[in-house]
C-alpha positions in Angstrom: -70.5 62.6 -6.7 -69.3 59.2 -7.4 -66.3 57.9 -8.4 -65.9 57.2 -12.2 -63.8 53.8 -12.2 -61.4 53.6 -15.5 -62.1 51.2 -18.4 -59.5 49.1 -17.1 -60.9 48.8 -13.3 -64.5 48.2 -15.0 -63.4 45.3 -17.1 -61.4 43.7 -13.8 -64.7 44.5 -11.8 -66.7 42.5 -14.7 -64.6 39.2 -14.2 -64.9 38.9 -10.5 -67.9 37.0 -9.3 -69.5 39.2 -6.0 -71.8 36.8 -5.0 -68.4 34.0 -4.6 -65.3 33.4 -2.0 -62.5 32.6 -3.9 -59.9 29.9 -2.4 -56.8 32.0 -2.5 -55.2 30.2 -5.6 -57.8 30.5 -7.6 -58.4 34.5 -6.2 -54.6 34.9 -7.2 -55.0 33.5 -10.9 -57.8 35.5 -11.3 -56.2 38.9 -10.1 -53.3 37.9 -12.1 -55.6 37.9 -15.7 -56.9 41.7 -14.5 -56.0 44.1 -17.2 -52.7 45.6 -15.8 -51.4 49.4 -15.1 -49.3 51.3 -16.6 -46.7 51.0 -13.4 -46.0 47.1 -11.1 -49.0 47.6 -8.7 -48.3 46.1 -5.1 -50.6 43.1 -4.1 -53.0 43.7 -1.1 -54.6 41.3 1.6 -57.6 42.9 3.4 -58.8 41.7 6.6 -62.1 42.4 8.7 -62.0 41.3 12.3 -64.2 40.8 15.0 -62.4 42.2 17.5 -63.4 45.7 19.2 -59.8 48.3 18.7 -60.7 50.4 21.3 -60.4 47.7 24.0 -56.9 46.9 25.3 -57.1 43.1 24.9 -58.4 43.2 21.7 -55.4 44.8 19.8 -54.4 42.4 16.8 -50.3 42.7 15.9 -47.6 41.2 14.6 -45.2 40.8 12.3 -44.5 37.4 9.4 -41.6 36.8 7.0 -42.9 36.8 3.5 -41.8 33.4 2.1 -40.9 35.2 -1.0 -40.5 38.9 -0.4 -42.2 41.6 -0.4 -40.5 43.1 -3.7 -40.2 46.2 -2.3 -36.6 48.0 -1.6 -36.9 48.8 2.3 -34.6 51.3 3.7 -33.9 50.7 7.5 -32.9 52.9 10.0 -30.9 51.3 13.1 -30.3 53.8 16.6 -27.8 52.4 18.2 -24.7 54.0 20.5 -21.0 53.1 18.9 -20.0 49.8 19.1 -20.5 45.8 18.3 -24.7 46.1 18.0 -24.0 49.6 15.4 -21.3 47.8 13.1 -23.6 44.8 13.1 -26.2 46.2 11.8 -24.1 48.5 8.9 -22.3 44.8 8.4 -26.1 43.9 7.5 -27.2 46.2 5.3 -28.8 49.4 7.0 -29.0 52.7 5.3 -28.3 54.7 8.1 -26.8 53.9 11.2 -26.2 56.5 14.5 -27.5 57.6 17.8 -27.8 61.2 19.4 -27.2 62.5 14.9 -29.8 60.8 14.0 -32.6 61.3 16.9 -31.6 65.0 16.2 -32.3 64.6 12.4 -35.6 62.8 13.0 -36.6 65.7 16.1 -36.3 68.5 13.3 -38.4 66.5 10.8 -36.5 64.2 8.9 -38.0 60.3 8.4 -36.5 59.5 5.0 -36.6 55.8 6.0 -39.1 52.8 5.6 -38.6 51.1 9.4 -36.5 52.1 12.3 -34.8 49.4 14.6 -33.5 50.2 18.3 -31.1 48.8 20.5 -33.1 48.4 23.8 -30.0 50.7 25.3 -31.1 53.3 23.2 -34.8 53.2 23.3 -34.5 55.4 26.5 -33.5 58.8 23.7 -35.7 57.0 20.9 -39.0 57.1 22.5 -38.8 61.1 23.3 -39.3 61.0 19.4 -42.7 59.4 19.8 -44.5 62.5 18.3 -42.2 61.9 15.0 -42.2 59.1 14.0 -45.5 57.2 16.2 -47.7 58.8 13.5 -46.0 57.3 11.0 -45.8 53.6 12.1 -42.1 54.1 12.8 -41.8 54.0 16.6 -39.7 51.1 17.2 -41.6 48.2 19.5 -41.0 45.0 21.2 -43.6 43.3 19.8 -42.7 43.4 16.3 -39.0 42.8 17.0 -37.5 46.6 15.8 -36.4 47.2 19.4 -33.3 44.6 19.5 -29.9 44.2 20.7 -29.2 41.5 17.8 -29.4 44.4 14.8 -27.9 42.4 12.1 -30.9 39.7 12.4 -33.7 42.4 12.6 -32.2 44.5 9.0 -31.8 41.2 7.5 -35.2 40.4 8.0 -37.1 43.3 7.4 -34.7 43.8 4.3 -35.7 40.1 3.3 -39.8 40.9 3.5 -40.8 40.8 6.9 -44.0 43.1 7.1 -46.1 44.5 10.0 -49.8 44.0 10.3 -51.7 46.4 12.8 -55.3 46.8 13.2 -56.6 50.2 12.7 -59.4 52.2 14.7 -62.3 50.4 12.5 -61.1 46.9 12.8 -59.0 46.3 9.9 -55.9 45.3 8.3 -54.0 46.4 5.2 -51.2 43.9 4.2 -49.2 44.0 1.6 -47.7 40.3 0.2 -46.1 41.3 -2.7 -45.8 42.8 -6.9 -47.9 41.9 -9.8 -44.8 41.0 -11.0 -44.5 38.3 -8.9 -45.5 34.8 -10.0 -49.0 33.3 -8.9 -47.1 30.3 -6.9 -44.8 33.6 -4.8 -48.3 35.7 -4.3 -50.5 32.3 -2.7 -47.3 31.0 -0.5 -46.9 34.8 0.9 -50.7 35.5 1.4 -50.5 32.2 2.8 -48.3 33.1 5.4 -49.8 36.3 6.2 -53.6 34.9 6.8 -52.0 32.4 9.1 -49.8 34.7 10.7 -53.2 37.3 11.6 -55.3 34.3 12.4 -52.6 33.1 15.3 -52.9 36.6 16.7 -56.5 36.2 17.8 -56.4 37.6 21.3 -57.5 35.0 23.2 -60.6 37.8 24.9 -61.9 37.8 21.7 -65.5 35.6 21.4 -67.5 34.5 18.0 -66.1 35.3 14.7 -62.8 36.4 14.2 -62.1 36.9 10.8 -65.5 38.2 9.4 -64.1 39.1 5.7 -60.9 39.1 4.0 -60.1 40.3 0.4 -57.5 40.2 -2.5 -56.2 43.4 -4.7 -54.2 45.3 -6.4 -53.7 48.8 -6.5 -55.6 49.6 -9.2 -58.0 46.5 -8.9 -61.2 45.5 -7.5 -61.6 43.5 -4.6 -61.2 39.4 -4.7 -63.5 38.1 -1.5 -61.6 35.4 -0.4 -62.9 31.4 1.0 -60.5 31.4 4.4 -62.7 28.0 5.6 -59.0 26.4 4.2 -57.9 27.9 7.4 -57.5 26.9 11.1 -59.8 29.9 12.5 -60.4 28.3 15.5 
């Protein structure tokens, strides 16, 4: 059966134009007229790629500080043994702060946390957790600086809207750039940032077109398609 879209979604749907590519400031002051929820949705960029997942050399990842936030309260986890690295990153702001306590609390099930930093000392325990928290997107990696011996600067940035982008098995990524709530000029700078950010990751294996579609949204809204030809893509 189909889904019914709500009133709301179906007068959004009427405003967009499908057969148009929006330049992002003008997709961002149209999304911004949609008829809102009832709650502050989060704002979405969308990406296609032409990239192939399952091939090594292909992977697309990263990580890009949101100019203006993500507007989103992100509670950070740090592992790290006693000492100058573990009152660093407390000094910075991180909810929860241990070693062998809380690899034990995460091996019997707990993840009540939003990202998890890691000493490099301590990634030799940490990664026996791979199981828990790999599933999740919580695994701590190199390559989107959450394995660190300089703690403080990774929970300040995460805390200040750094966000991850990963491609997934069918070629695309999901990023979010920030809250309805925000004002058009925050939402363009941060989507901004985040299309340059995923077009510097091309791999450099990858031939033809790169970045096949992209898309605006909302929670709750239909999807913007979006003019990137703004954009370096080469």
């Amino acid at each position: 059966m189909a889904k019914k879209h709500s009133k709301r979604y179906r007068k959004a749907l009427a405003m967009v134009d499908a057969s148009k590519s929006y330049p992002l400031s003008e997709a961002v002051g149209l999304l911004t007229k949609f008829p809102r929820a009832k709650f502050v949705e989060t704002v979405e960029l969308a990406f296609r790629l032409g990239v192939d997942p399952k091939q090594s050399d292909q992977m697309v990842r990263g990580t890009v500080p949101l100019p203006h936030g993500s507007g989103k309260v992100v509670r950070v986890l740090v592992f790290a043994k006693p000492g100058a690295a573990a009152d660093a990153a407390r000094n910075a702001g991180a909810e929860h702060v241990g070693f062998d306590d809380l690899i034990k609390k995460c091996q019997e099930g707990w993840v009540d946390f939003d990202v998890a930093v890691a000493t490099s000392e301590a990634m030799s325990e940490v990664r026996k957790l791979g199981k828990v928290l790999g599933p999740r997107g919580l695994m701590p990696n190199p390559k989107t600086g959450t394995v660190t011996d300089d703690t403080a600067k990774a929970v300040k940035e995460v805390k200040a809207g750094r966000v991850e982008f990963k491609i997934d098995k069918a070629g695309n990524i999901h990023v979010p750039i920030g809250k309805m709530g925000f004002a058009a000029e925050q939402l363009v700078d941060n989507g901004r940032a985040v299309i340059e950010a995923v077009i510097r990751a091309r791999p450099s294996s990858v031939k033809g077109t790169y970045l096949t579609n992209c898309t605006l949204s909302s929670t709750m809204s239909p999807a913007i398609r979006l003019d990137v030809r703004d954009f370096n893509l080469s």
